[in-house]
C-alpha positions as CSV (number, residue, x, y, z in Angstrom):
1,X,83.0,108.4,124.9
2,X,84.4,111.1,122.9
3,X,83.2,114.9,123.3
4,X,83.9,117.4,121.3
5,X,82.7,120.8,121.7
6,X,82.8,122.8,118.7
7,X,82.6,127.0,118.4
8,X,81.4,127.3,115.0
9,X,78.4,129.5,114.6
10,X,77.0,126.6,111.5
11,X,73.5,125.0,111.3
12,X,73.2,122.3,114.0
13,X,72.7,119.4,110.9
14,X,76.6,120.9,109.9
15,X,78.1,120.9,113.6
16,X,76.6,117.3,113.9
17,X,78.5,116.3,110.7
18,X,81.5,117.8,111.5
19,X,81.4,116.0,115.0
20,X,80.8,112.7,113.4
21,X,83.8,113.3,111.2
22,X,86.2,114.4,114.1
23,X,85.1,111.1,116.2
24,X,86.0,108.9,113.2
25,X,89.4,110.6,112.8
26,X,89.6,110.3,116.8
27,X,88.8,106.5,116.5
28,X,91.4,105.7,113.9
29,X,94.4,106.5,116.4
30,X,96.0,103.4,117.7
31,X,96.9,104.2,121.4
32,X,99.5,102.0,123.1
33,X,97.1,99.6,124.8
34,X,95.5,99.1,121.2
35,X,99.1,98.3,119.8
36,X,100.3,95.8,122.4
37,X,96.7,93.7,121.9
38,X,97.8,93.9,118.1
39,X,101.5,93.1,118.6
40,X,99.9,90.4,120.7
41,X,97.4,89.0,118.6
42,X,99.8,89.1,115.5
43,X,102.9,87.4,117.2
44,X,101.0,84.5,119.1
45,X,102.7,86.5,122.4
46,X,100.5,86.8,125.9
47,X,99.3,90.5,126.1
48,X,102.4,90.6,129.4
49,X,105.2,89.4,126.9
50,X,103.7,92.1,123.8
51,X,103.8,94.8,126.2
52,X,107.5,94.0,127.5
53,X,108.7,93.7,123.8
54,X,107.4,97.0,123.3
55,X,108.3,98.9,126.0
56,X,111.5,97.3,125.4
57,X,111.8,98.8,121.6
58,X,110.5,102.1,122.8
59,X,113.0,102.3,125.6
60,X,115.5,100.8,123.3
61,X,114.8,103.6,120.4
62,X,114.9,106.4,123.1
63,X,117.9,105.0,124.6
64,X,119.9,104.9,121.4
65,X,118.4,108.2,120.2
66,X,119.5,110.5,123.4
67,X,123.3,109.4,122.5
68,X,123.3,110.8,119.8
69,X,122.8,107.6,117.2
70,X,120.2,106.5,114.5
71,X,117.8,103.7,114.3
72,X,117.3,102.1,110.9
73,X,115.0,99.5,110.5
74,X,115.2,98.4,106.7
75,X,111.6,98.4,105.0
76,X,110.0,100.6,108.1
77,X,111.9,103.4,108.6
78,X,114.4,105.3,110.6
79,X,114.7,107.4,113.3
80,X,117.2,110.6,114.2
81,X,118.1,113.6,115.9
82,X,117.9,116.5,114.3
83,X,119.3,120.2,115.5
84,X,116.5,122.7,115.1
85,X,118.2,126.3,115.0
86,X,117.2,129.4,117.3
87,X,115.1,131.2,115.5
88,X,112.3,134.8,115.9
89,X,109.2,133.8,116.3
90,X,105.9,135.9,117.5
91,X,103.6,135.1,120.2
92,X,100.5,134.2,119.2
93,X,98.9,136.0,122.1
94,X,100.5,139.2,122.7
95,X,102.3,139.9,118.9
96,X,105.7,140.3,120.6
97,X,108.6,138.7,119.0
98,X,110.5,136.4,120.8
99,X,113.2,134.2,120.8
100,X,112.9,130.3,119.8
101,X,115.8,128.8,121.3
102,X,117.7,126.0,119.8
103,X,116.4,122.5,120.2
104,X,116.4,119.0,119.6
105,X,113.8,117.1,117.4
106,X,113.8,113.3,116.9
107,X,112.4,112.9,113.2
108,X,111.1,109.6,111.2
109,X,111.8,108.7,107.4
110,X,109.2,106.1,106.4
111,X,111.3,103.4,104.5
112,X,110.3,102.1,100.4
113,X,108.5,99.0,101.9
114,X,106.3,101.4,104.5
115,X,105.3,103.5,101.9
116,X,105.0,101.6,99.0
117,X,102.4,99.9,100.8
118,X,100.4,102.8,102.1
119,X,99.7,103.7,98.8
């Protein structure tokens, strides 16, 4: 079960709308376990074979993606490393700027057959 405790000074009828509507976006995130039974279910694999073919393309992806390389899969997408400069920021909390420093971001480019079909 999903609780959500909202802060918002609004009618109770409102707050129990706007909960209803944050449990359906909640509900529409696949989680791993949910991906293997469908990687499972789609490929005719046993749930122990779907979830070694996808730890192995995670690990795989991460693997190739820490040396440095790119992962192109044409029609889904592709993933990469990209260099994030240092940069000023401010904290949030005290108002002080600080200093971002530089870092690493691993960033995905749906490809034409992912997003033509999306639409």
């Amino acid at each position: 079960m999903v609780r959500i405790k909202l802060k918002l000074h609004l009618k109770p009828n409102l707050q129990a709308i706007i909960k209803i509507c944050l449990i359906l976006i909640y509900q529409t995130i696949m989680n791993k376990t949910e991906f293997i039974n469908a990687v499972s279910e789609k490929s005719g694999l046993s749930k122990v074979d779907a979830k070694k073919a996808v730890e192995a393309f995670v690990e795989t992806v991460s693997s190739e993606l820490k040396a440095g390389g790119k992962v192109a899969l044409l029609g889904f997408g592709s993933f990469t490393v990209t260099e994030k400069s240092a940069r000023k920021g401010v904290n949030p909390k005290t108002k002080q700027p600080i200093d971002i420093p530089a870092r690493k971001s691993v960033k995905f480019k749906a490809g034409a057959e992912l997003s033509e079909g999306i639409k």
